[in-house]
N, C-alpha and C positions, 0 to 999 in steps of 0.2 A: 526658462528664465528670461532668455529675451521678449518672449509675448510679455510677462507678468510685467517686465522695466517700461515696454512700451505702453500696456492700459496704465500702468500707475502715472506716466507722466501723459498720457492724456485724459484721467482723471483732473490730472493738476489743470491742464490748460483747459478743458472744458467741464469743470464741474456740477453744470446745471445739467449739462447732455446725456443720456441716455444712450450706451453704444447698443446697434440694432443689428449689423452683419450689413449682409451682401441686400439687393434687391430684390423683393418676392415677386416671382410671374404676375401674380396683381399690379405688383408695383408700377412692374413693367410695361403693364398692359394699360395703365394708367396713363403712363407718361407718353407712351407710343400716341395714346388718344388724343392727347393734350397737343403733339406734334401734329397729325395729321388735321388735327380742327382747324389751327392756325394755315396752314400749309400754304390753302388757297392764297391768303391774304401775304403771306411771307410772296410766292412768286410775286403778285402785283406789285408791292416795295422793290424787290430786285430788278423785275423788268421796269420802274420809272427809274430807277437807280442807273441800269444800263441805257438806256434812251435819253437821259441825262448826264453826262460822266462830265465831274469833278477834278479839277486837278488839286494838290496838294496845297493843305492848307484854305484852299477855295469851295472848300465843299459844303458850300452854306444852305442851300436847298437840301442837298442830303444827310447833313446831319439835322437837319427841322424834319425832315419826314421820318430819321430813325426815332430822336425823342419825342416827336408825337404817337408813334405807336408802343413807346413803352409808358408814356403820362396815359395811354389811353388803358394802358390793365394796372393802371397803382404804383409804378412808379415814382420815388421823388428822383427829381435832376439837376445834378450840378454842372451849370453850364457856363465855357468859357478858361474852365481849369489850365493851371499851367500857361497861361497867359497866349491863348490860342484861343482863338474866338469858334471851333469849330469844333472843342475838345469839348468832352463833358463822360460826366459817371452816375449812371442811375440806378438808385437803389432801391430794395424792396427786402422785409423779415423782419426777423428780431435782431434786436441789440447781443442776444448769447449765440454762443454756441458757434462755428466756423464763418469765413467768410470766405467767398470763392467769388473767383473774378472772371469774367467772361470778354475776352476784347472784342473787339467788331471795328474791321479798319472797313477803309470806306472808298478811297483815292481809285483817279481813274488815270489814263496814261497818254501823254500827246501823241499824235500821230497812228492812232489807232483807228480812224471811224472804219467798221464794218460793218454791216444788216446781220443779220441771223439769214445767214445761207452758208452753203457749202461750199460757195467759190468764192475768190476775193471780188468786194464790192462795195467801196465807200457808199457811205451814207449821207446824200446831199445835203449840208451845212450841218456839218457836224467835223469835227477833228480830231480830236479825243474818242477813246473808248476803254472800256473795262478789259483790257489785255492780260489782265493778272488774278480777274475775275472778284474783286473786294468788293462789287455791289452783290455779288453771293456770300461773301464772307460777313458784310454787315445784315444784313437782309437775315440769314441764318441765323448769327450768334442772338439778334433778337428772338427769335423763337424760340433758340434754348431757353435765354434767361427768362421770356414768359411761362413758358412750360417748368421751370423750375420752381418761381417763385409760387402759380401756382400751387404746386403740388408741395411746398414746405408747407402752407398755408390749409391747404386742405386735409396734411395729415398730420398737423400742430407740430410739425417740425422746428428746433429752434435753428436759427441760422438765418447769413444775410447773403443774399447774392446780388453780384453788381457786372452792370454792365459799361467796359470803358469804350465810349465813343474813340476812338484813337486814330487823328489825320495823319497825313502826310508822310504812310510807310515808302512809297517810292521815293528814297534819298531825300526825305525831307527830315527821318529820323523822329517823329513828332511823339512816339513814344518814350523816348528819351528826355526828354521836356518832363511826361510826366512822372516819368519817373525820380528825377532830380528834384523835381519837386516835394519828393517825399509822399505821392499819392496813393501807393503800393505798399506801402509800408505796414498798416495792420490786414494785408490779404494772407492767409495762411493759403492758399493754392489760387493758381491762373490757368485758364483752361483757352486753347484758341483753336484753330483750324484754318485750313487752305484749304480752295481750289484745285481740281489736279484731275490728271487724267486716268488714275487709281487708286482701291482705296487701300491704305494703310496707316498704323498707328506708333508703327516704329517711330525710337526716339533718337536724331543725329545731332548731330555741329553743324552750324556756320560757319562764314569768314566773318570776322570783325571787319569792320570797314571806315575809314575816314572818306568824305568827300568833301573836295574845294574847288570856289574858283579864286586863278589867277590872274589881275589883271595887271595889264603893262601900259603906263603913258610916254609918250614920247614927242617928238615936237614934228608937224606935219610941214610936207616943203613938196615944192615940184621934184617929180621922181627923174624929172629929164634936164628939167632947165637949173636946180638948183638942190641936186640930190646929197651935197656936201652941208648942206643948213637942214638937212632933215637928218631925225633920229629915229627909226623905224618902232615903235611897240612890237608890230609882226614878229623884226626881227627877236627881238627881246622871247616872245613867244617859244617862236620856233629854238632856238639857241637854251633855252629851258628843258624843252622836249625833248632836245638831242642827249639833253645831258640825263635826262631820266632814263631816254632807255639803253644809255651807256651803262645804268646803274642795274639795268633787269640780271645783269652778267655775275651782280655782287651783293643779292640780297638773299632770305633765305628762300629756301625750294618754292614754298607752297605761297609765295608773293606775288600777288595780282594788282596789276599798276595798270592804269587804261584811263584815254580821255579825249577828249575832242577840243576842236575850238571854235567856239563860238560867238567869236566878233574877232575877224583878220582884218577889216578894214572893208572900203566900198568901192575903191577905184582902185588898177594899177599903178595910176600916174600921178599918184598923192601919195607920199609919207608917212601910213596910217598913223596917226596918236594916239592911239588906244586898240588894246588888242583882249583876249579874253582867251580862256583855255580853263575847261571845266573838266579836273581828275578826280579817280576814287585809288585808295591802297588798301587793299586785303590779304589778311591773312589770320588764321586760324587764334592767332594769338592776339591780342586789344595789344599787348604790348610790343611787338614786334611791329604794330601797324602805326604805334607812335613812333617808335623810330626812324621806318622810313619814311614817316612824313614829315619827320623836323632834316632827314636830308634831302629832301625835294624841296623845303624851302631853302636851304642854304643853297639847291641850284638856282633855285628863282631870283636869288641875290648875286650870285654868278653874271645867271645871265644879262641881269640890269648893269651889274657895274662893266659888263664888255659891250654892252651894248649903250651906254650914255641914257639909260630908259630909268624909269621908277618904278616899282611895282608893290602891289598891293594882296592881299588874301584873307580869304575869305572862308571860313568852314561853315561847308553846308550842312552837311550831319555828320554824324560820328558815332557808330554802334557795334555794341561786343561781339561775340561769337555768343550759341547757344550753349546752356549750360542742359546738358538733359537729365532727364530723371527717370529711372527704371522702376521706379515702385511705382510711379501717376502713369507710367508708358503702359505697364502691363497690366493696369485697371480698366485704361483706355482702349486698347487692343480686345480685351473681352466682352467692353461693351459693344464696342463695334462689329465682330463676330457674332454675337445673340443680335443684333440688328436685321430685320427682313431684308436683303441682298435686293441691288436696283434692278429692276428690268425692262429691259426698251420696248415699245412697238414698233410693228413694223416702220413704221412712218422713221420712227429716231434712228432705225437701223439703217436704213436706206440714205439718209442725212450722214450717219457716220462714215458708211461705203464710201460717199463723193467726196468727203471730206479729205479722209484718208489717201485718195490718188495724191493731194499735194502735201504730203506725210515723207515721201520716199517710198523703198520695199520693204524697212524691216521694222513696223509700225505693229506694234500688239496685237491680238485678235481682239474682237467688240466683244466677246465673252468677257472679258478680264474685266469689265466693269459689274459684275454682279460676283466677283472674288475680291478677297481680303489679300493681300501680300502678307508674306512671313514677316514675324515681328523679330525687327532686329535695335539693336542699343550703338551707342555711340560712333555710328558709320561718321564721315566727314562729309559734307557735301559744300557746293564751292557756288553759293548764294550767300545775301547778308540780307537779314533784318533788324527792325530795330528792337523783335521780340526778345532778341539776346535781352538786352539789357533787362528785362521784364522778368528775364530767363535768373537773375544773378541776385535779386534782391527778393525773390518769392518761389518757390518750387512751381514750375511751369511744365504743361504738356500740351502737348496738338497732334493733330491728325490730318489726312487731305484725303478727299474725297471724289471719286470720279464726275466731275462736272465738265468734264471734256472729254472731246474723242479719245480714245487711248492711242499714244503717239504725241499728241500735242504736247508742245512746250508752253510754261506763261512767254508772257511781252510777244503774242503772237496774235495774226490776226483768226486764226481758227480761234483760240482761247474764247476771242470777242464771240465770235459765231456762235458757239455751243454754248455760250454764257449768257446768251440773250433769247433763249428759247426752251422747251420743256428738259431737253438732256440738261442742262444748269439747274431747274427745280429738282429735278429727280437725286441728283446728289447734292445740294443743298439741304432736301429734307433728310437724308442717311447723314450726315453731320451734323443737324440741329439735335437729332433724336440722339446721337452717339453722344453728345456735351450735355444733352439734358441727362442721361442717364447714369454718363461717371459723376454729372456733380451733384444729383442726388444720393445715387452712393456714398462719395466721399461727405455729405453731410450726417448721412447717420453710420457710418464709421471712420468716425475723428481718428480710431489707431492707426490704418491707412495714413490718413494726415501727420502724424506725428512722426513713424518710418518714413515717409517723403523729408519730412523735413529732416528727420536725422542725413537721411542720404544725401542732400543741399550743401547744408553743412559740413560734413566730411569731404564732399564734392570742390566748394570752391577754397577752403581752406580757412583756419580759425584767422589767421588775418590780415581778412578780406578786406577790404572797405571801399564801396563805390564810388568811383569818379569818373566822370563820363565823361567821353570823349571829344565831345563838341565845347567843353571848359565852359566859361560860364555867359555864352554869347546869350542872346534871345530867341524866340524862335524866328529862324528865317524866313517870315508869311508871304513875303513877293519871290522867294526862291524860283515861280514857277512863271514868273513874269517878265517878259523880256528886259534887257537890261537896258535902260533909259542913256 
């Protein structure tokens, strides 16, 4: 009875479509080809990608080199979306039948420069690096979506697949932008992928996360000769901080409060006038992470009115927790499984060996990159993106793929290493081929589609209604720019 309810309603939603099943070994064999043809050309994008790194919102060379290689296989592109000069969505298919969405983030990370070696070793003028490995993650998701769009095309499949250019995931939130903008809105599935040091397709939670900064003016005076006419920001600052994490004692468990500062002033023996302190709040819940951050700002007005200072705030992103999905989790999980498993040469094994001495002692074996991890559903894990949100207005899935040593963390400088040489192609192409081939599947069976979406739906509640956590600021595009 429950199959019959589900082909009836996706008869209703897709009425020109044809339901076809799973994919035939041909199919497979199709798509596998389709991935490896490109392959060559996918590493060269990733390593100018990684030899370039972008910071958020700034990734204007690397979003021209991802939509020049999808304008170059028949993409159209909409560029500049969501009022972000770096954001765009490219499309290719028909107007019937599903639409599936492929994101490809791109941002790279301050303080990262390393070479492709296995010890640390900045790379002369350079400061940034790909730490979290998104010039494999955009580099990749283009491949999928060529390889998809092809093969809709060559075996007169209806359907559209799109790929969202998507900046600024390092606390810039910039998927949140497009999403409020209502850009998601007719994608019946979203497909993405990570980086990572193993592969699996299990589907978990995030934290929801706020991040701001706080700034504080105050009146500057000699610290010695006339320390009664000054008004510290510093102090203002610091008398903030104290009061927050008086607050860690009084919020709920799974609350992660953390921040730094980043302008205390430039002399001892001056009064600083301005002061800066850049925080994030997480917590599993979007709503719980609104709360303690409208009481962090009641400390902020604490701390100004003891302290004779003004202060100001600023939200820099603001994004859900994930919402997952176990019907797109265990589609993706099998395609990934039927996937040829990576394997190193000797060269890449001997790279991971050195790599691994600055891992610690209990760092995985290099086997585990040619195995799949058990698929599991709803674990929590204590990361935020801003895919939540993406996660909450379309039925979403991902996977991560071993593109680094096993042991590595992201926001590390091994990450960069392994990400800028053939160990980051070798699982970049196991995730291009994994997202080409659920989202061929899920085009020629829409009832898949329809069970994900019943499951979304039951999932976040009849009523839902998105608002997003960054209210209805702009995007922050100099977020990454020191503060003038």
């Amino acid at each position: 009875m429950r199959k019959t309810l589900i082909l009836a309603a996706t008869a209703a939603l897709f009425p020109l479509y044809s339901l076809a099943g799973p994919l035939s070994p041909e199919q497979r064999v199709d798509l596998t080809a389709a991935v490896e043809s490109y392959a060559p050309r996918m590493n060269e994008v990733s390593d100018e990608l990684w030899r370039n790194p972008e910071l958020g919102y700034l990734e204007t060379k690397t979003s021209a080199l991802l939509q020049g290689e999808l304008k170059a296989h028949g993409f159209e592109i909409d560029t500049g979306v969501a009022g972000i000069p770096t954001a765009f969505i490219a499309r290719r298919g028909s107007g019937e039948g599903p639409v599936i969405a492929i994101l490809a983030e791109m941002d790279a990370l301050p303080g990262f420069s390393q070479d492709a070696s296995p010890e640390r070793r900045a790379m002369d003028g350079l400061e940034a690096g790909h730490a979290c490995g998104h010039h494999l993650f955009g580099a990749g998701s283009v491949a999928a979506a060529i390889a998809v769009a092809d093969w809709l095309e060559a075996n007169g499949v209806d359907g559209q697949i799109r790929l969202y250019g998507t900046p600024a995931e390092e606390g810039g939130s910039g998927k949140v932008y497009m999403v409020r903008a209502g850009l998601f809105d007719d994608v019946d599935v979203t497909l993405h992928w990570h980086p990572a040091s193993g592969n699996s397709a299990s589907q978990g939670k995030s934290l929801a996360n706020v991040s701001a900064k706080f700034r504080f003016e105050g009146r500057s005076a000699h610290a010695a000769m006339a320390p009664d006419k000054g008004r510290s920001a510093l102090d203002g600052i610091e008398a903030m901080n104290h009061m927050v994490n008086l607050m860690r004692e009084h919020v709920p468990q799974e609350t992660r409060i953390h921040y730094v500062i980043t302008d205390g002033g430039d002399a001892p023996n001056v009064v600083p006038d301005f002061a800066e302190t850049y925080l994030y709040v997480r917590h599993p819940d979007p709503a719980v992470v609104a709360d303690v951050f409208a009481r962090i700002e009641k400390a902020a007005e604490g701390a100004a009115l003891g302290t004779g200072t003004s202060y100001s705030v600023e939200r820099t992103g603001g994004v859900y927790s994930m919402l997952p999905n176990d019907t797109l989790g265990r589609v993706m999980d099998a395609n990934l499984r039927q996937a040829a498993p990576i394997e190193w040469t000797d060269e890449e094994t001997a790279f991971g060996e050195k790599l691994q001495t600055s891992l610690g002692d209990k760092a995985p074996t290099l086997s585990s990159v040619s195995q799949v991890e058990p698929y599991e559903f709803g674990t929590q894990g204590y990361y935020s993106t801003d895919v939540g949100d993406v996660s909450w207005v379309t039925p979403t899935v991902g996977l991560g793929t071993a593109t680094w040593v096993p042991g590595t963390w992201a926001h590390s400088w091994q990450a960069v290493a392994a990400g800028g040489m053939s160990i980051g192609h070798k699982g970049t192409k196991l995730a291009a081929l994994t997202l080409a081939t659920t989202a061929a599947e899920l085009f020629q069976s829409p009832d898949s589609i329809v069970a994900a979406k019943a499951e979304f739906e039951t999932e976040r509640g009849a009523d839902f209604a998105y608002e997003a956590l960054i209210g209805d600021r702009e995007p922050p595009l100099d977020y990454r720019l020191p503060t003038q």
